[in-house]
C-alpha positions as CSV (number, residue, x, y, z in Angstrom):
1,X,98.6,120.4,-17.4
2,X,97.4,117.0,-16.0
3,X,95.6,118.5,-13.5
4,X,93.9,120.6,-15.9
5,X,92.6,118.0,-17.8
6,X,91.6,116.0,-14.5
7,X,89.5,118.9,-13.2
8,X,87.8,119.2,-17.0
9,X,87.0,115.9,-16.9
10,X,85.4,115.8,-13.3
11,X,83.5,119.3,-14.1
12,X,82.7,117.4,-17.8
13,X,80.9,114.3,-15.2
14,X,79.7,116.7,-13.0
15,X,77.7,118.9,-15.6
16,X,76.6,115.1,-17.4
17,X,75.1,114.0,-13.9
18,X,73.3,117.1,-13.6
19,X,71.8,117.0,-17.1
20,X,71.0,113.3,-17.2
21,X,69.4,113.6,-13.6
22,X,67.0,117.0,-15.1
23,X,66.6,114.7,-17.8
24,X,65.5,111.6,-16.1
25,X,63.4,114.1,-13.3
26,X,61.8,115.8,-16.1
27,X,60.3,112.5,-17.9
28,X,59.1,111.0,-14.4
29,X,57.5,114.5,-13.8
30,X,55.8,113.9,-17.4
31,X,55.0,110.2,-16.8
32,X,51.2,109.6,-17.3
33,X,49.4,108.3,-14.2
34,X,47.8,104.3,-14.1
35,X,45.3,103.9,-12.0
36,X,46.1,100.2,-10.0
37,X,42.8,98.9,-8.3
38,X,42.2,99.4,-5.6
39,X,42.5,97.5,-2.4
40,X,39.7,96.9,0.0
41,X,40.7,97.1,3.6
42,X,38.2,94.1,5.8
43,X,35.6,93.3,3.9
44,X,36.6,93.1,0.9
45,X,34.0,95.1,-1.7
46,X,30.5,95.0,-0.4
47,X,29.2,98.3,-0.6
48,X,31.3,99.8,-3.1
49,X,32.6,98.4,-6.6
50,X,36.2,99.8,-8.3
51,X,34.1,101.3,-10.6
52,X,32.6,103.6,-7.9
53,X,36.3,104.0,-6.7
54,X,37.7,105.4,-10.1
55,X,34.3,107.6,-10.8
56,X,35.5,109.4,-7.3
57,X,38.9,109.6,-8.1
58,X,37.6,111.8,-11.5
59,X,35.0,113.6,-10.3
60,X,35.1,117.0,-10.5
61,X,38.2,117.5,-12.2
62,X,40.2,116.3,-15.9
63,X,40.7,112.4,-16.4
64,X,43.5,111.9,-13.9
65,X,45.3,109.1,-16.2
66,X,45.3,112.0,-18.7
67,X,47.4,114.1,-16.3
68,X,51.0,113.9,-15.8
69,X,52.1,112.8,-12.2
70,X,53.7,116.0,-11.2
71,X,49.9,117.8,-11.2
72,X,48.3,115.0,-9.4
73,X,47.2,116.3,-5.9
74,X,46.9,113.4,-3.6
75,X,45.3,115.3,-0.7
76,X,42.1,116.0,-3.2
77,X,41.7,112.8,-4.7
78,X,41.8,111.7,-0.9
79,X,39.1,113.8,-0.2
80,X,37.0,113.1,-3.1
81,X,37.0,109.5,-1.5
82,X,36.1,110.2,1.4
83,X,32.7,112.6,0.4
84,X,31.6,108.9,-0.1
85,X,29.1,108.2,2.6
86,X,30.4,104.1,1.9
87,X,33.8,105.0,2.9
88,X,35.5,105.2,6.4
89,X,38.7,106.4,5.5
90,X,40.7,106.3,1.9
91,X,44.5,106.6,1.1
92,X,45.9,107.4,-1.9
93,X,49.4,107.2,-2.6
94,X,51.7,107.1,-6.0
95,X,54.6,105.3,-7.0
96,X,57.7,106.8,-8.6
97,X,56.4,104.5,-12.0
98,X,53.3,107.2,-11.9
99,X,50.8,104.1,-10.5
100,X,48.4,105.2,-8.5
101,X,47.2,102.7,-5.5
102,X,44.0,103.4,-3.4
103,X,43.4,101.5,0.3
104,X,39.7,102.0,1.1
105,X,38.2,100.7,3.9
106,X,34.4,100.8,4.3
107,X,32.3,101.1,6.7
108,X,30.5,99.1,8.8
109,X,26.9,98.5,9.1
110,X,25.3,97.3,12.3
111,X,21.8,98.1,12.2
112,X,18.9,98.9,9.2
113,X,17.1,101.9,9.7
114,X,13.6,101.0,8.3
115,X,11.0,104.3,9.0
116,X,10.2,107.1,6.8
117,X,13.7,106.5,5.3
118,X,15.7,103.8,5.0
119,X,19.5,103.8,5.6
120,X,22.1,102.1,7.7
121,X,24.1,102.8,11.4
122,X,27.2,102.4,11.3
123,X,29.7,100.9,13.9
124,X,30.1,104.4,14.9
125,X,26.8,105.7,15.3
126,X,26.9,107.7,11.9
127,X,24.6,107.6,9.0
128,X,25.4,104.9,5.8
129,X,23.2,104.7,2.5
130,X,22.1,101.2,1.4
131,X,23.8,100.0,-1.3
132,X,23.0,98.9,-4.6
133,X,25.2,96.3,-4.6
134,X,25.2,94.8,-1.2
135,X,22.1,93.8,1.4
136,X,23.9,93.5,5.3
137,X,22.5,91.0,7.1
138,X,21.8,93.3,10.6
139,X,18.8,94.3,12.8
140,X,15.9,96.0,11.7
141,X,14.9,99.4,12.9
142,X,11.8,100.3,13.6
143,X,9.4,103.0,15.4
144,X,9.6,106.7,16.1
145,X,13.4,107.2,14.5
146,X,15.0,110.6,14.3
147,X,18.0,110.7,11.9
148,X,19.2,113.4,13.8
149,X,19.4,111.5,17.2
150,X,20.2,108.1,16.6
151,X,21.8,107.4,20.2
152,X,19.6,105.3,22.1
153,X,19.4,103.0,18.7
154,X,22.9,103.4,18.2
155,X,24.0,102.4,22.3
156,X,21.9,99.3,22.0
157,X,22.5,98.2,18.5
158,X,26.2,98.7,19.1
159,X,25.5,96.3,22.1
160,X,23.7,93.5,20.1
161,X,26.6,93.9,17.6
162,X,29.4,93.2,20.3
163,X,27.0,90.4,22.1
164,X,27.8,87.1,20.3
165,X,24.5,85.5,21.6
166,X,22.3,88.9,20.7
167,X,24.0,89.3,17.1
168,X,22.8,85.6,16.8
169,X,19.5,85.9,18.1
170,X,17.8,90.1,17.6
171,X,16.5,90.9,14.3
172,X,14.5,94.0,14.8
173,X,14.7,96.8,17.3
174,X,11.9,98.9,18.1
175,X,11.9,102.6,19.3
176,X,8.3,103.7,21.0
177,X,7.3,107.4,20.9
178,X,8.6,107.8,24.2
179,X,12.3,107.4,23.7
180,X,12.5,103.5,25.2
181,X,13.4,100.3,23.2
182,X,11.8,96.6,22.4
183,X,12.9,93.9,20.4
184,X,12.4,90.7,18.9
185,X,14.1,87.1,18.4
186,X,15.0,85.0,15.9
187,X,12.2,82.1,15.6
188,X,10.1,83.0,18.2
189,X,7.1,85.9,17.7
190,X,7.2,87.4,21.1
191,X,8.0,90.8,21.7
192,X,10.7,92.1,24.3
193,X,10.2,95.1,26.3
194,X,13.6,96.3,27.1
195,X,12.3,99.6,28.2
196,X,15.3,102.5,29.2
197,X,18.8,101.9,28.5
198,X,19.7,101.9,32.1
199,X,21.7,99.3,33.7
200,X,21.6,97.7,30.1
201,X,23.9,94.9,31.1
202,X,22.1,93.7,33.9
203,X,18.7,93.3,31.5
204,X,21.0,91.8,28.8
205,X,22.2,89.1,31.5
206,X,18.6,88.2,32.3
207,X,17.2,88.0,29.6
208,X,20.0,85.3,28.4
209,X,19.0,83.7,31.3
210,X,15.5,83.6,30.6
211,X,16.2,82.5,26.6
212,X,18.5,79.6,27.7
213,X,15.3,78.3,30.5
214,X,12.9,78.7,27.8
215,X,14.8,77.7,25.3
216,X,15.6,73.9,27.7
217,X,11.7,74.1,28.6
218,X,10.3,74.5,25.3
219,X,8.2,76.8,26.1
220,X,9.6,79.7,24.2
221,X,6.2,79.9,22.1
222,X,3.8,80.2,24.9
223,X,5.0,83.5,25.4
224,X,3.7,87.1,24.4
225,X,5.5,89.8,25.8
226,X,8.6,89.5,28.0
227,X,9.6,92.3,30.0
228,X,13.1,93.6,30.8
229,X,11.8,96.9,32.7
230,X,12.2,96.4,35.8
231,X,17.1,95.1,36.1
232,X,16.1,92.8,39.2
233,X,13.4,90.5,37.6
234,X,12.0,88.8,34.1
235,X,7.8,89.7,33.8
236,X,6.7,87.2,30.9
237,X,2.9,88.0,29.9
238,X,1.6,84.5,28.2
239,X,-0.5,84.0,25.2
């Protein structure tokens, strides 16, 4: 008889477990989702504002903190995010509590397109709208500019933007009609003919040398036209 009432009483916890655990699993299914803000990944919050974050995160579909946590679909709020031409890549993720956390990281902005249409490059050669709420502080981009080949501008902008003495020193690049490249300096009004992107280095290494002779002469400003063309010597044109 005492073995009876044992096994009762462990079936009796067993069938309490179950029900307080469908209970318990029920309500957190139910629990109404709070959006946390979200976090910026580098940069923190240049291009985009949370704002803009939480409009994404509704677009196209109910309220999501009016929806219970058990409807949410992560993968779509995901890709809501990243439609955003700001964004580089978004994460969203939820906690058991129902909070919902967004990582964004933005992208990256390395040269100003400045033609018929204005817009950015990013890091990765892709197109970026300007913002609204942030100006970048990267070369200009002038000349015959196709949106739909932006390689040459994107091989030597990328260049300037890993070069700490060019990031320092180019502030517009210029694409002629027929496909090759100038540029021009910070402080000083003459223009540089970089021509082709072939052996790019090597013109790059000259014409650091030439800047830094210049530059120690002071005679940076008698200059018109210096010319890269040719990787095995500097032509300067004066005024």
């Amino acid at each position: 008889m005492r073995i009876k009432f044992n096994y009762i009483k462990v079936v009796g916890l067993l069938v309490l477990v179950c029900f307080l655990f469908a209970f318990s699993n029920q309500r957190n299914k139910e629990r109404k989702v709070n959006i946390q803000p979200p976090h910026f990944v580098g940069e923190n919050k240049l291009f985009i504002t949370d704002a803009t974050v939480s409009k994404l995160l509704i677009q196209n579909q109910p309220r999501v903190t009016q929806q219970s946590k058990d409807i949410i679909d992560l993968n779509e709020l995901e890709d809501a995010l990243n439609s955003n031409s700001m964004i580089k890549k978004a994460e969203v993720f939820m906690s058991i509590n129902g909070e919902l956390y967004t990582e964004i990281e933005q992208k990256r902005p390395i040269a100003r397109v400045s033609s018929n249409a204005s817009y950015y490059i990013d890091d990765e050669g892709g197109f970026m709208p300007l913002s609204d709420n942030y100006t970048a502080r990267v070369p200009l981009v002038t000349g015959t500019i196709n949106k739909k080949s932006l390689n040459t501008i994107y091989t030597f902008a990328k260049a300037v933007d890993e070069d700490e003495f060019l990031k320092k020193h180019v502030i517009e690049i210029h694409q002629n009609n027929d496909g090759t490249i100038d540029f021009k300096v910070r402080k000083s009004d003459f223009k540089v003919h970089l021509g082709t992107l072939k052996k790019l280095n090597k013109k790059i290494n000259n014409f650091k040398a030439f800047y830094q002779k210049a530059f120690k002469d002071k005679t940076l400003d008698s200059f018109e036209m210096v010319n890269l063309k040719f990787d095995k010597q500097v032509i300067c044109t004066k005024k």
